[in-house]
NUNUKE-805637 format. One record per residue (C-alpha): residue number from 1; residue in three letters; x, y, z. Coordinates in steps of 0.2 Angstrom, whole numbers, always signed. Layout:
N
<node seq="NUM" type="ALA" X="X" Y="Y" Z="Z"/>
...
This chain:
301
<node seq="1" type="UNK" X="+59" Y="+56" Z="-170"/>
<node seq="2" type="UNK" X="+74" Y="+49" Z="-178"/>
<node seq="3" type="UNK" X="+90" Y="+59" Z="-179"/>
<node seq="4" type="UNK" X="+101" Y="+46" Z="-186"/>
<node seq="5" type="UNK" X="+99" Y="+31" Z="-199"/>
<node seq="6" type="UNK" X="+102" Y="+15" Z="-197"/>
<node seq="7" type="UNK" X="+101" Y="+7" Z="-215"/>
<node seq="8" type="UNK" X="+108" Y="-11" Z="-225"/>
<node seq="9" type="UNK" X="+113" Y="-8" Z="-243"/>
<node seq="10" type="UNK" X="+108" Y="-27" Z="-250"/>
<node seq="11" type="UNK" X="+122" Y="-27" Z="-264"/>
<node seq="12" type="UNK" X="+122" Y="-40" Z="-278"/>
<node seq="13" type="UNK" X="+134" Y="-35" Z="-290"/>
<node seq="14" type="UNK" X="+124" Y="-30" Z="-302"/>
<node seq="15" type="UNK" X="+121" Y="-13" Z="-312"/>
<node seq="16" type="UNK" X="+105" Y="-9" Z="-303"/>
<node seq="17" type="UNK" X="+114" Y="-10" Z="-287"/>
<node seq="18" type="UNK" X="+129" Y="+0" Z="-293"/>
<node seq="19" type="UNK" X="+118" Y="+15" Z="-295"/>
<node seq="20" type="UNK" X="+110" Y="+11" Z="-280"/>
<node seq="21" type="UNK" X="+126" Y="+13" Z="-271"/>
<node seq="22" type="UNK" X="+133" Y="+26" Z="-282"/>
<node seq="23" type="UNK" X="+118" Y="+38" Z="-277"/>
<node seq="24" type="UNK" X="+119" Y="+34" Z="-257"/>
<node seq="25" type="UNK" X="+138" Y="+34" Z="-255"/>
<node seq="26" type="UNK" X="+136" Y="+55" Z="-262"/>
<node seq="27" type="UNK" X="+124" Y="+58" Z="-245"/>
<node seq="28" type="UNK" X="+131" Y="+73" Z="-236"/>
<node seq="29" type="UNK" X="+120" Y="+74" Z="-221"/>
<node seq="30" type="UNK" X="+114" Y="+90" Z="-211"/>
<node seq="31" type="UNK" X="+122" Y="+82" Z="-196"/>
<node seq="32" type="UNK" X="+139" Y="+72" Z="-194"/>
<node seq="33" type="UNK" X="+133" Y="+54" Z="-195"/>
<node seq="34" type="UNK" X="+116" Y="+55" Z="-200"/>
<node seq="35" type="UNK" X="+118" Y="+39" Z="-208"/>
<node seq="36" type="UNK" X="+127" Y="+24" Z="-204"/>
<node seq="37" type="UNK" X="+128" Y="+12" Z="-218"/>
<node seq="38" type="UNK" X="+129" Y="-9" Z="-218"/>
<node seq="39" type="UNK" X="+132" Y="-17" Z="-235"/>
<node seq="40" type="UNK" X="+128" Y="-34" Z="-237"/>
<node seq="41" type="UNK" X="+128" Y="-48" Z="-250"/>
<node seq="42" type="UNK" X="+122" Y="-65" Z="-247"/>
<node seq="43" type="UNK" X="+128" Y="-78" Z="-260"/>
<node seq="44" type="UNK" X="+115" Y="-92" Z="-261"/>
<node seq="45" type="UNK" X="+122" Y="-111" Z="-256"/>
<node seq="46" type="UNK" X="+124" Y="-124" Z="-272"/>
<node seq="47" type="UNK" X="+106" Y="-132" Z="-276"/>
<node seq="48" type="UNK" X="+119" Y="-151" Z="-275"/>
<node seq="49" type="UNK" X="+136" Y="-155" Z="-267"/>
<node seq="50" type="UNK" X="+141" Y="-172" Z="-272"/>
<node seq="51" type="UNK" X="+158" Y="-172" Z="-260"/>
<node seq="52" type="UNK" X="+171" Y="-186" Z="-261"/>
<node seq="53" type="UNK" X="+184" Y="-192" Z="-251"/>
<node seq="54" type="UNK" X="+191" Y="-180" Z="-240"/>
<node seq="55" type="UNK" X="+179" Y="-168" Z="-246"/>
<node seq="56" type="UNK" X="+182" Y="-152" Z="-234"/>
<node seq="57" type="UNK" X="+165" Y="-142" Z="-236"/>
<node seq="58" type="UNK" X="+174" Y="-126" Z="-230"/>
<node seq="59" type="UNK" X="+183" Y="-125" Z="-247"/>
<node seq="60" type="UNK" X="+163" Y="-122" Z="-254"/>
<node seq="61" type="UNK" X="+161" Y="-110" Z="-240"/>
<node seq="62" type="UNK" X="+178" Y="-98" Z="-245"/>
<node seq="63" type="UNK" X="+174" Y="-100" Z="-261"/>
<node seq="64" type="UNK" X="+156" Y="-92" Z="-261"/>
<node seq="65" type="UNK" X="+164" Y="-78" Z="-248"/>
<node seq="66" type="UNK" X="+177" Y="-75" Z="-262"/>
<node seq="67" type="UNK" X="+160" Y="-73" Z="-274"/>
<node seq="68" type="UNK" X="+152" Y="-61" Z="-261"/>
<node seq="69" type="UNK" X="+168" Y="-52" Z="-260"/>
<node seq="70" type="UNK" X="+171" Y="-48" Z="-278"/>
<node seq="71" type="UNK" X="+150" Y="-44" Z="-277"/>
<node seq="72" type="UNK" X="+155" Y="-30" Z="-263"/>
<node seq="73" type="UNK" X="+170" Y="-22" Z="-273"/>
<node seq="74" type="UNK" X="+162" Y="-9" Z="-284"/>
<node seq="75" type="UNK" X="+150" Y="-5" Z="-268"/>
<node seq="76" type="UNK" X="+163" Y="-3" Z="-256"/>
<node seq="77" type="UNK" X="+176" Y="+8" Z="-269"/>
<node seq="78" type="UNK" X="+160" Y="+20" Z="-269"/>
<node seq="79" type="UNK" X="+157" Y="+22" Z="-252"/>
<node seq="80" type="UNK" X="+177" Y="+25" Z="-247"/>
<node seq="81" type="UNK" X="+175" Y="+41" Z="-257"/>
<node seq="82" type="UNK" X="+160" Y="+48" Z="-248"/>
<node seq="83" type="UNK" X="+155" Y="+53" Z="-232"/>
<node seq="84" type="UNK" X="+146" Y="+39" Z="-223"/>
<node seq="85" type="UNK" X="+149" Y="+27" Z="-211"/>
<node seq="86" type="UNK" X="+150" Y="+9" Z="-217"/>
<node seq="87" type="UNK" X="+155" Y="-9" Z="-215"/>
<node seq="88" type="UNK" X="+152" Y="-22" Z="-227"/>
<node seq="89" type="UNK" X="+146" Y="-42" Z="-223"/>
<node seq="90" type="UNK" X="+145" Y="-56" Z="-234"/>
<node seq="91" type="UNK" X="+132" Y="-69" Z="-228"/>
<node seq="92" type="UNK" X="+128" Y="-85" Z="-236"/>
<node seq="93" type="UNK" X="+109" Y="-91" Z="-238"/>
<node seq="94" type="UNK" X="+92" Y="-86" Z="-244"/>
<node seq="95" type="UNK" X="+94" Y="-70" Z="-249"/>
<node seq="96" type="UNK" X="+78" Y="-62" Z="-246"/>
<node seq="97" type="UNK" X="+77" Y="-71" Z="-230"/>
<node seq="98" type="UNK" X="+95" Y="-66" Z="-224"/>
<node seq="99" type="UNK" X="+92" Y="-47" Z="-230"/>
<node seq="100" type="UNK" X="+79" Y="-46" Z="-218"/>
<node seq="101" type="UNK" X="+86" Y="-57" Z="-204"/>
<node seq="102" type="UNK" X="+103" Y="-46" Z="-206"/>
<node seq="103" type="UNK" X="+93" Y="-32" Z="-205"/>
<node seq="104" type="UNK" X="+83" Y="-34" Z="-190"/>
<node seq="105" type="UNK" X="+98" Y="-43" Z="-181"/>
<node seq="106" type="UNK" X="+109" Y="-25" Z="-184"/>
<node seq="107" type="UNK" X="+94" Y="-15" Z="-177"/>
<node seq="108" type="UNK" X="+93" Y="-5" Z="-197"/>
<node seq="109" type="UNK" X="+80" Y="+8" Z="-199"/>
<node seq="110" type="UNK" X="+79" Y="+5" Z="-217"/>
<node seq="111" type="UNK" X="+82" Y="-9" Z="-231"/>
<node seq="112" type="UNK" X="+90" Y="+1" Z="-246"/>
<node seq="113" type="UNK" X="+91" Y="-10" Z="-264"/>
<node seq="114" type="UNK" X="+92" Y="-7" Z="-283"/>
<node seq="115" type="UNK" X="+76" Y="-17" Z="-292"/>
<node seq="116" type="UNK" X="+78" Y="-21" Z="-312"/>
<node seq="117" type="UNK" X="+61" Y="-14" Z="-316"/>
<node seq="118" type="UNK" X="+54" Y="-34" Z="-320"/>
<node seq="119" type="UNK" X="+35" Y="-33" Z="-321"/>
<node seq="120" type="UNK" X="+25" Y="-38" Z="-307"/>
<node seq="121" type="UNK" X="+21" Y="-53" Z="-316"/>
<node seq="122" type="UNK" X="+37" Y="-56" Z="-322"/>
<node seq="123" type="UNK" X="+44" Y="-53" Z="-306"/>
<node seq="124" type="UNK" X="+31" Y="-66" Z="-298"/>
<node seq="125" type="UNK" X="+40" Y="-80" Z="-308"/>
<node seq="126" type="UNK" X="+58" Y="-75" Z="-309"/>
<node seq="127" type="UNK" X="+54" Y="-73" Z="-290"/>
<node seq="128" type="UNK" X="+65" Y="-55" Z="-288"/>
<node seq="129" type="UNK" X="+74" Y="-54" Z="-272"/>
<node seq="130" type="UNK" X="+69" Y="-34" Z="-269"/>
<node seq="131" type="UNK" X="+51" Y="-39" Z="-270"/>
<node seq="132" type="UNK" X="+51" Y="-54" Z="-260"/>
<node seq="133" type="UNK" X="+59" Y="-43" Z="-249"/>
<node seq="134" type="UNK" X="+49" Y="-30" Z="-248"/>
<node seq="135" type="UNK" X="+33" Y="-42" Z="-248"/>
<node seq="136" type="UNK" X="+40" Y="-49" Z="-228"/>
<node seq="137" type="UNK" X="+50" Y="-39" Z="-221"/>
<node seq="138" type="UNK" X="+45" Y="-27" Z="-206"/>
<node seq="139" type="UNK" X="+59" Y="-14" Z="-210"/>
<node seq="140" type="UNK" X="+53" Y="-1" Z="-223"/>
<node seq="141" type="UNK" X="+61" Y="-6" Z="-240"/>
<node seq="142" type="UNK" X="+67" Y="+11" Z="-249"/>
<node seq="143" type="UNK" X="+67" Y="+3" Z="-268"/>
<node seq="144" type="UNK" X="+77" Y="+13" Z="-283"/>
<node seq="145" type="UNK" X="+73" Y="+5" Z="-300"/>
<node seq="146" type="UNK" X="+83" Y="+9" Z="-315"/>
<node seq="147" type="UNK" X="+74" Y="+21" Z="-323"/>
<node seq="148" type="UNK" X="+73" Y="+32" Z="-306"/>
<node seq="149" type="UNK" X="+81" Y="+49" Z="-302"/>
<node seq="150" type="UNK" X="+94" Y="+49" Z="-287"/>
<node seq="151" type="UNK" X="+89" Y="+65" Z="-273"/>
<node seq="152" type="UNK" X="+100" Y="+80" Z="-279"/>
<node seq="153" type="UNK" X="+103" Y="+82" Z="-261"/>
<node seq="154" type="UNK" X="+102" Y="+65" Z="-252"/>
<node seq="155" type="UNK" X="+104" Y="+70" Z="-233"/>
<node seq="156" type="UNK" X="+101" Y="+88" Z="-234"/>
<node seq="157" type="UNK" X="+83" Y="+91" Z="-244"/>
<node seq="158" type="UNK" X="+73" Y="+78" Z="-247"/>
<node seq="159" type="UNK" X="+55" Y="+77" Z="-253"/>
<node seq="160" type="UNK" X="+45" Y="+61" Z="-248"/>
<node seq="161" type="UNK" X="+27" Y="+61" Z="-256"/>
<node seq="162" type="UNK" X="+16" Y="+48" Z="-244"/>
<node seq="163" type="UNK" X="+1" Y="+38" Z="-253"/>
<node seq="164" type="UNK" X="-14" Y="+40" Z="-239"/>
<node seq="165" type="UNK" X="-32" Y="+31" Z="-242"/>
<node seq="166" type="UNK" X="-38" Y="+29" Z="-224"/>
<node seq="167" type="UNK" X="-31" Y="+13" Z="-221"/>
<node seq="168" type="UNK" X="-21" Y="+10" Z="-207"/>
<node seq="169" type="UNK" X="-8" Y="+3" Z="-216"/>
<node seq="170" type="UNK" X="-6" Y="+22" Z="-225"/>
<node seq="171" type="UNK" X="-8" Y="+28" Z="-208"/>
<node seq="172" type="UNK" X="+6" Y="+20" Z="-203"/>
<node seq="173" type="UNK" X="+17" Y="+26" Z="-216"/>
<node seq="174" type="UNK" X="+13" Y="+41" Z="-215"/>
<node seq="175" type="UNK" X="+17" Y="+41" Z="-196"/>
<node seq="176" type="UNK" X="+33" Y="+31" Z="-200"/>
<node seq="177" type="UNK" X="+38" Y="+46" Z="-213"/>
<node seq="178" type="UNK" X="+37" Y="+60" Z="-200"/>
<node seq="179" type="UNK" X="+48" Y="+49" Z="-189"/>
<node seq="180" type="UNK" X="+61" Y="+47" Z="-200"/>
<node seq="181" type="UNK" X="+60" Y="+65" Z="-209"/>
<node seq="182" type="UNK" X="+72" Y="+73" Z="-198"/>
<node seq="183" type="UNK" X="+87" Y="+60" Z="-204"/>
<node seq="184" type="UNK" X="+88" Y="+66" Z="-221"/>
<node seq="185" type="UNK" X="+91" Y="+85" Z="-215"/>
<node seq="186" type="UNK" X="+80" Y="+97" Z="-221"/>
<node seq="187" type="UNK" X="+65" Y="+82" Z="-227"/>
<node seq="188" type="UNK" X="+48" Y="+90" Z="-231"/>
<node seq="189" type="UNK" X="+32" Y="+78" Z="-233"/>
<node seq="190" type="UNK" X="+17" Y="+80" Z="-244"/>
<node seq="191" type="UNK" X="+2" Y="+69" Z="-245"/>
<node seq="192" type="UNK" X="-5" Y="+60" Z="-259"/>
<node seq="193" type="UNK" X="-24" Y="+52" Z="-259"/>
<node seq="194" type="UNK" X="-33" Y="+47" Z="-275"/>
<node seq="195" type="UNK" X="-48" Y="+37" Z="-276"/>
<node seq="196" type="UNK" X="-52" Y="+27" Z="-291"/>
<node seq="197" type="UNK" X="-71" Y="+31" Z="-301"/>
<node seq="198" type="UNK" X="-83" Y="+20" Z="-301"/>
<node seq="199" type="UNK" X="-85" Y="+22" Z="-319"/>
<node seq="200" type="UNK" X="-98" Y="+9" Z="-326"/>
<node seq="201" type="UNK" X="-100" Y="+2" Z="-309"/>
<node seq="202" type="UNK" X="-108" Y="+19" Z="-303"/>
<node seq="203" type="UNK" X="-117" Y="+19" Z="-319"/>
<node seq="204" type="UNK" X="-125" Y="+2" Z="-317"/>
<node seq="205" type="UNK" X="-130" Y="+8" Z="-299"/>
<node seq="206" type="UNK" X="-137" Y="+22" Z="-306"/>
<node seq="207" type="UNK" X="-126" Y="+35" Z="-296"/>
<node seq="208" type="UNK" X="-123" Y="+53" Z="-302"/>
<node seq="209" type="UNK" X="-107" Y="+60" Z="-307"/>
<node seq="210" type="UNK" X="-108" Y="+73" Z="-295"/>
<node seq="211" type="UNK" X="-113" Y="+63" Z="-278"/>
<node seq="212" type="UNK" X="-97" Y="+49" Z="-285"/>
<node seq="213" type="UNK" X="-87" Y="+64" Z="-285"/>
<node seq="214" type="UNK" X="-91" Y="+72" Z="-268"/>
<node seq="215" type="UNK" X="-89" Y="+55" Z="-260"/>
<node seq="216" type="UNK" X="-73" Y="+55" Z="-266"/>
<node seq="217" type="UNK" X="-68" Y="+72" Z="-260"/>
<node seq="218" type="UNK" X="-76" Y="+67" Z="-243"/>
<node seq="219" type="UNK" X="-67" Y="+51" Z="-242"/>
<node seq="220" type="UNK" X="-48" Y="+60" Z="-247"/>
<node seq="221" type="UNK" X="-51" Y="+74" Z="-236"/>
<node seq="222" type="UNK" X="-53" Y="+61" Z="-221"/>
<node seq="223" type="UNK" X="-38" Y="+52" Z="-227"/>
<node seq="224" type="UNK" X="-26" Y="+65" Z="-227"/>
<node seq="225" type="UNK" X="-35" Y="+70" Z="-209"/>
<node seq="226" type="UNK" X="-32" Y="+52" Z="-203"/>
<node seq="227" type="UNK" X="-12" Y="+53" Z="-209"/>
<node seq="228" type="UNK" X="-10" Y="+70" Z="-201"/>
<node seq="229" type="UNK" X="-17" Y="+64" Z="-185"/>
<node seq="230" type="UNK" X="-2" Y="+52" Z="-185"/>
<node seq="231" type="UNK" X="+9" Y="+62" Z="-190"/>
<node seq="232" type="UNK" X="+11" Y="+75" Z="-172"/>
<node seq="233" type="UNK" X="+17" Y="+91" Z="-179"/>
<node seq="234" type="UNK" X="+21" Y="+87" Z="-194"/>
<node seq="235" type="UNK" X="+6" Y="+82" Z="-200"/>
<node seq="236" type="UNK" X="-3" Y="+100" Z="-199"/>
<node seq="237" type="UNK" X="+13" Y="+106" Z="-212"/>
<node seq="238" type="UNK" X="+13" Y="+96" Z="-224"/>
<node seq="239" type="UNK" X="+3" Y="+98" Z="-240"/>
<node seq="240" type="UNK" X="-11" Y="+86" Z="-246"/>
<node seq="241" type="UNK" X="-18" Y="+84" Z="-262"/>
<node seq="242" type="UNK" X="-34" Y="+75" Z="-265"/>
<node seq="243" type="UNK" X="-40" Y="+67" Z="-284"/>
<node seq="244" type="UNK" X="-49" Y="+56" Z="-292"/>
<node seq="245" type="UNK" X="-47" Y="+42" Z="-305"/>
<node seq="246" type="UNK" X="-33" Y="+28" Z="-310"/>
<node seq="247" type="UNK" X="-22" Y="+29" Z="-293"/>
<node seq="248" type="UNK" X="-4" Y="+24" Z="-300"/>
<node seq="249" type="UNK" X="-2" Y="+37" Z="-313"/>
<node seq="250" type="UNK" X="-11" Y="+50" Z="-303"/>
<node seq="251" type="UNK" X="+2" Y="+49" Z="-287"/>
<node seq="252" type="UNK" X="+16" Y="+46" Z="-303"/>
<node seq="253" type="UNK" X="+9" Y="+64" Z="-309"/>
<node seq="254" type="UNK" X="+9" Y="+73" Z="-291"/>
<node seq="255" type="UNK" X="+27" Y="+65" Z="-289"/>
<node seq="256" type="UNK" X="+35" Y="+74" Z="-305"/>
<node seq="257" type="UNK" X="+22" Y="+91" Z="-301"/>
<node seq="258" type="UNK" X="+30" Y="+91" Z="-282"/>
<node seq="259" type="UNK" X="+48" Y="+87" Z="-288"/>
<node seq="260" type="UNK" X="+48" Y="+70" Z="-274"/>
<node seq="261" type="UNK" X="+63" Y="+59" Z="-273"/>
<node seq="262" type="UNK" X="+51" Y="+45" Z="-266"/>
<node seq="263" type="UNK" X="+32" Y="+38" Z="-265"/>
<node seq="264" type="UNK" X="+30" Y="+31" Z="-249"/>
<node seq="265" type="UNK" X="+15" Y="+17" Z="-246"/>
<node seq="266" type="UNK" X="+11" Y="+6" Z="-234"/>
<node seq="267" type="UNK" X="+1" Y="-9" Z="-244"/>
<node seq="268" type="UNK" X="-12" Y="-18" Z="-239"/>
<node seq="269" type="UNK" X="-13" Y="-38" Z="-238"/>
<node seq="270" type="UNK" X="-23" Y="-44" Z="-253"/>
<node seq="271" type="UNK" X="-20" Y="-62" Z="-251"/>
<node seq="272" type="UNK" X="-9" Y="-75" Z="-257"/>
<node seq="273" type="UNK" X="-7" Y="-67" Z="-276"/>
<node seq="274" type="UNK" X="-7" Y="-49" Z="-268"/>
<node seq="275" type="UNK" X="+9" Y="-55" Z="-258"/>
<node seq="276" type="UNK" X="+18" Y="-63" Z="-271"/>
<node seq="277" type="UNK" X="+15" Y="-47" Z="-281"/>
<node seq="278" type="UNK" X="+17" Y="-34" Z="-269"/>
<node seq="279" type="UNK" X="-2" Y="-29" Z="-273"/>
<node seq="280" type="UNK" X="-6" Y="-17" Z="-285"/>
<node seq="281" type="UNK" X="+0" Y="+3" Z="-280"/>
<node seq="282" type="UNK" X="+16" Y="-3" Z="-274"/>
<node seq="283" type="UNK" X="+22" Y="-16" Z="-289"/>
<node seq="284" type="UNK" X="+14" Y="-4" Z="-303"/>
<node seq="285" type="UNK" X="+24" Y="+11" Z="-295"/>
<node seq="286" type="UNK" X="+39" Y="+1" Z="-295"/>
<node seq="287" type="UNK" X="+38" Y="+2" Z="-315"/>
<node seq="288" type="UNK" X="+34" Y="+18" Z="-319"/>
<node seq="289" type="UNK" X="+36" Y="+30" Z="-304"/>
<node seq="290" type="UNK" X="+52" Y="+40" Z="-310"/>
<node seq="291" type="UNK" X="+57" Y="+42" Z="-289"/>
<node seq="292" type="UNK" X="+62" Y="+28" Z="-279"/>
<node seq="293" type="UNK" X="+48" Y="+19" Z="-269"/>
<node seq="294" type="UNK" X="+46" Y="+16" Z="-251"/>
<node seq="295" type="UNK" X="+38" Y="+1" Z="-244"/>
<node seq="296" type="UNK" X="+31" Y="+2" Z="-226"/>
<node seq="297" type="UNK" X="+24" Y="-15" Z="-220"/>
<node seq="298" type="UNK" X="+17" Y="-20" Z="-204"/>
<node seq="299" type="UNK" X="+20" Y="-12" Z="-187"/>
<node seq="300" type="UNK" X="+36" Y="+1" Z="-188"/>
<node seq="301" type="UNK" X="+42" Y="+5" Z="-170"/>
C-alpha cells in the first residue's frame, strides 16, 4: 500500500492550472508528509533560430527559463501558504514528453494537471498537452477540468469512484486505487460498472429484453468481482453498483449520487484514433464529469 505520494504538478501558467494548484496546495494530510509535491513547467524551444555573428544560444536558453519562471509564480505563491512539500523545475522541450520523462525520472506516483475542457475532437487537433499525456504516460494522470469540483478535504477524506467492465485494464485501476487509497487519509472506494444496451442491435438479433438485461447484470456482477479480487482487502468493502445503458452519463450520475471527487478508468487501446482521443469513456468524462478524472494506463507497480 502507499503511505505517502509522490506527485508532479505539470504548470503552464494558465487559469486551468491556477485552480489546479490552488486546490492541491489546501491538502492537509492525515499524516505529516503524505504528499510531497514537484511543480514543473516545460517551455517548448523556438520552431527557428536564425543566429548571427556571435550569436550565444545560451541567451535563448535564459530567456525561455525566465518564461518558465514567470509560468511557476502564481503556483509556487500557493504552495508557500499550504502545507506541502515542494520544489519547483523548469524544463525546456516537448512538453508532453518531458512531463512524463520528468515524472518517471523523479520516481512520481502521480501526474496532476488542469485541462481546458477542449472537445476530444477539438483536443485531437489543437493536440492538448493533458491528453497527449494521459494517452503515454505510464504514471496515472489525475485530470481536473474547469468545470470540476476540488475535494472538500484533499488528504483527509476522499472518495474515488473506479469504472470496472472486466477488462484488465479496469482491473488494473481498480488494483492501483486500493494501493494508493491509504495516501489521501481516510480514502473510501466505490465501484462503478455499466454496460451499454444493445438496443436495435438486440432487436435485429431477435434477443428479449429480459435475457439482454440479465446478461448484463451477469457480466457487472463479474466485473466488480474481477476488481475486488485485485483489490486484497479492500476490495470486499467497497460498494459496487451495477446498470445499464449510455456508460458516460451513467458513471457521471453514480459520481454526483456517491458525492466522488474523482472517476478512475483505466482505458483500453482502441487504435491509432482511440489514442489520439484517449477513447471514448475517458475523453467524454473529461467534458462533463463534474469530478476530476483519473487515467490509469498500462502496468502501475
Amino acid at each position: 500500500m502507499t503511505t505517502s505520494l509522490r506527485a508532479l504538478f505539470a504548470v503552464d501558467g494558465s487559469e486551468c492550472s491556477a485552480a489546479m494548484i490552488r486546490c492541491w496546495s489546501a491538502w492537509r494530510g492525515a499524516a505529516d508528509n503524505a504528499l510531497t509535491a514537484r511543480l514543473l513547467t516545460v517551455v517548448p524551444p523556438p520552431l527557428h533560430v536564425w543566429p548571427g555573428s556571435g550569436f550565444d544560444p545560451g541567451l535563448i536558453d535564459e530567456a525561455l527559463r525566465a518564461i518558465g519562471r514567470e509560468h511557476l509564480a502564481d503556483a509556487e505563491r500557493l504552495m508557500k501558504e499550504g502545507q506541502v512539500p515542494w520544489q519547483s523545475a523548469v524544463r525546456i522541450g516537448v512538453p508532453a514528453e518531458t512531463i512524463v520523462a520528468e515524472a518517471q525520472r523523479e520516481a512520481a506516483d502521480l501526474i496532476v494537471m488542469g485541462t481546458r475542457g477542449l472537445s476530444a475532437l477539438r483536443g485531437l487537433l489543437v493536440g492538448s498537452v493533458a491528453l497527449r499525456v494521459a494517452q503515454s504516460s505510464p504514471i496515472p494522470v489525475w485530470l481536473m477540468p474547469p468545470h470540476a469540483r476540488c475535494p472538500r478535504e484533499l488528504g483527509r477524506r476522499t472518495k474515488l469512484l473506479v469504472a470496472v467492465d472486466g477488462s484488465e485494464a479496469a482491473i488494473q485501476a481498480a488494483a492501483w486505487a486500493s494501493r494508493v487509497a491509504p495516501a489521501f487519509g481516510s480514502c473510501s472506494i466505490e465501484l462503478a460498472s455499466v454496460r451499454p444496451e444493445l438496443g436495435p442491435v438486440g432487436a435485429a438479433l431477435g434477443v428479449p429484453v429480459d435475457t439482454t438485461r440479465n446478461w448484463d447484470q451477469q457480466l457487472g456482477i463479474a466485473a466488480i468481482h474481477a476488481a475486488r479480487a485485485a483489490m486484497g482487502d479492500a476490495g470486499s468493502r467497497a460498494p459496487a453498483h451495477i446498470g445499464d445503458g449510455p456508460v458516460v452519463p451513467a458513471l457521471c450520475r453514480v459520481a454526483v449520487e456517491t458525492d466522488a471527487d474523482a472517476i478512475v478508468v483505466g482505458p483500453r487501446n482502441l487504435g491509432a484514433l482511440g489514442k489520439a482521443t484517449l477513447g471514448s469513456v475517458s475523453s467524454a468524462l473529461l467534458q462533463t464529469a463534474t469530478c476530476s478524472v483519473v487515467i490509469v494506463r498500462g502496468e502501475v507497480a
